[in-house]
C-alpha positions, 0 to 999 in steps of 0.5 A: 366236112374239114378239120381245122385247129386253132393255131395256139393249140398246134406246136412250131417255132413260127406259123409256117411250122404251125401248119407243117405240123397241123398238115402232119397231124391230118387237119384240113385247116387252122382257125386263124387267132384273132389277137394276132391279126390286128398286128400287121407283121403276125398277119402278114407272116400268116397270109405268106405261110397260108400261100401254097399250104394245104392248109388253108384258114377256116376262121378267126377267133378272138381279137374281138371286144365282146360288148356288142351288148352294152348300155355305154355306147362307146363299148358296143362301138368298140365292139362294132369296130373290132369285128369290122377289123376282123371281117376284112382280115377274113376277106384278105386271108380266105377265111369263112369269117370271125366268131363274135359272142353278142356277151359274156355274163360277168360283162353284161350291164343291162339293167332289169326294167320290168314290168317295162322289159326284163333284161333278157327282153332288153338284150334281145330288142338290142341285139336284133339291132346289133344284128342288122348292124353286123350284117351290114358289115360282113356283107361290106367285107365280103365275110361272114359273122359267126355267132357263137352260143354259150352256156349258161355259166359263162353267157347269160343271154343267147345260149342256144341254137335256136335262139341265134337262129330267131335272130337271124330270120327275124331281122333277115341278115344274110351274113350272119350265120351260127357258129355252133360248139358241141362243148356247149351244146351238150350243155343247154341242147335237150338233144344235139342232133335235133337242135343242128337239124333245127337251125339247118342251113344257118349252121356255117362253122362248128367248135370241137370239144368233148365233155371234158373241154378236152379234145374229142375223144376225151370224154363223153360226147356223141359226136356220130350223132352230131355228125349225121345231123350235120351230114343231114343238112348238107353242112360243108364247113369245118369244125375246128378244135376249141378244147384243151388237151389231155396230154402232150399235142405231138400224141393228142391231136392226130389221135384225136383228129384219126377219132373224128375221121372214123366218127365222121366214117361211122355217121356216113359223112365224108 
């Protein structure tokens, strides 16, 4: 397993100091920020300081319309179109692909038609839609789309593993997988090992956060635990830091990183 970082979290004047500084630190890679690449020159900047680094692009987030889910059809086609851009930036800077969330809850619009179908029912009968949407464009890409599940307080639909899980094998989209965030996880999971043992091989790329939103570490999170079940099912990926930081990032994130090299030693995973 390899530890990468978001670029906005690690410090330097430029991207090519970023991952000077993400190397120094013990990181493996950099989840690449979705916003900048759809800026020719940032992307073009990153692609040339990406060449001959040891540290290489894990992912992307961000830079995507979060309206997959909509009941205006111009936003889920924006939303479509934004994670198109964001596949092939995948494809061109070696990354495993961009994080889409299907919505976010003060953005969902869909109405409650029952006895006809509940708004979540609705979401769901639109997603599994959506799904075979996206999986035709990441294949198109040579990408992957990662579908990332949230808590309850900022999603109202697709919160837990299981349920991206359902998804994916009843539409049986081949370039989509989960994207699986230990914040949110020890939120709406029963038990974190059990629900990674349970979506298994669909499990491509996983978010770093302890229970504080703060850097591994930092809180209560059993991250050995989370670590063999990952080991368990043969993931291979990176997990990158999604998190704020408890104290200046220079002290923080080799600290954290050297935590998450023994949690990863303790759980028998490198």
């Amino acid at each position: 397993m390899r530890i990468s970082c978001q670029e906005g979290l690690l410090p330097g004047r430029d991207f090519a100091e970023k991952l000077q500084k993400a190397e120094a630190y013990g990181f493996d890679a950099v989840e690449l920020d979705g916003g900048a690449l759809d800026d020719d020159a940032r992307r073009a900047e990153r692609k040339r300081a990406l060449t001959g680094s040891r540290v290489q692009a894990s992912s992307i987030c961000g830079g995507i319309h979060h309206r997959f889910i909509d009941i205006e059809p111009a936003e889920r086609a924006r939303a479509r179109e934004s994670l198109r851009r964001q596949l092939a930036y995948a494809a061109e800077l070696g990354a495993l692909g961009p994080i889409l969330v299907p919505i976010f809850a003060g953005a969902n619009r869909m109405p409650d038609l029952r006895p006809f179908q509940s708004r979540w029912d609705l979401c769901w009968s639109l997603w599994l839609e959506i799904v075979r949407e996206i999986d035709a464009d990441a294949k198109e890409a040579g990408s992957l789309a990662l579908v990332e599940p949230l808590n309850r307080y900022e999603a109202n639909f697709l919160n837990r593993l299981d349920q991206a899980k359902d998804a994916i094998a009843e539409v049986g989209a081949t370039h989509v997988r989960i994207m699986a965030d230990f914040f949110h996880m020890h939120i709406e999971e029963a038990r974190i090992p059990v629900a990674i043992e349970a979506a298994g091989g669909l499990i491509a790329h996983v978010h770093l956060a302890d229970s504080t939103r703060r850097e591994p570490g930092s809180g209560s999170i059993d991250f050995v635990s989370g670590f063999r079940a990952l080991h368990r099912i043969g993931f291979q990926g990176a997990m990158a830091f999604e998190c704020g930081l408890s104290g200046p990032r220079e002290e923080v994130l080799p600290r954290s990183v050297a935590y998450l090299r023994r949690c990863l030693a303790e759980a028998g995973a490198v």
